[in-house]
C-alpha positions in Angstrom: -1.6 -48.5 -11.0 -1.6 -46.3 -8.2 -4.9 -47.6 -7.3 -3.8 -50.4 -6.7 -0.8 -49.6 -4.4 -3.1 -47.6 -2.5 -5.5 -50.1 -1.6 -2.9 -53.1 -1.9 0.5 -51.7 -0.9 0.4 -52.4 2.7 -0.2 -56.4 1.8 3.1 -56.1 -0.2 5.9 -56.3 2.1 5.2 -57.8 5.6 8.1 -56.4 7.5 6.4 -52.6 7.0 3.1 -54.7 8.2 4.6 -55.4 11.1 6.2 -52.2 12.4 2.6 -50.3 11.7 0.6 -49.3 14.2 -3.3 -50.9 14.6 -5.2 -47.7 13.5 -3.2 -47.5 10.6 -4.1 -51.2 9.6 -7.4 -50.4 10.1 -7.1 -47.2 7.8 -5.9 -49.6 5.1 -8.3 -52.4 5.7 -11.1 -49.6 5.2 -10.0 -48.6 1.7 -9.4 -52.6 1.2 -13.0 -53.0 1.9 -14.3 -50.1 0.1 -12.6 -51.4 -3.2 -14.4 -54.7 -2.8 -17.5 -52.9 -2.2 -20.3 -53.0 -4.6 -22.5 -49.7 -4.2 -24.4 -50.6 -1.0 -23.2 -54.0 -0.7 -21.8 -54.6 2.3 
């Protein structure tokens, strides 16, 4: 379960989203895309 709020948790409340700055959205969207990631599938 803590997985999952660590890869998810920043989609979960929009009004946090918001006050977030751009590198850490992109820190988040990394681990997004590294749990969707298949070995070398990119």
């Amino acid at each position: 379960m803590q997985q999952l709020e660590l890869v998810f948790g920043f989609l979960y409340d929009s009004h946090s989203l918001q006050k977030k700055i751009a590198k850490q959205i992109k820190e988040f969207c990394i681990k997004l895309e590294l749990a969707f990631t298949y070995e070398n599938s990119k």
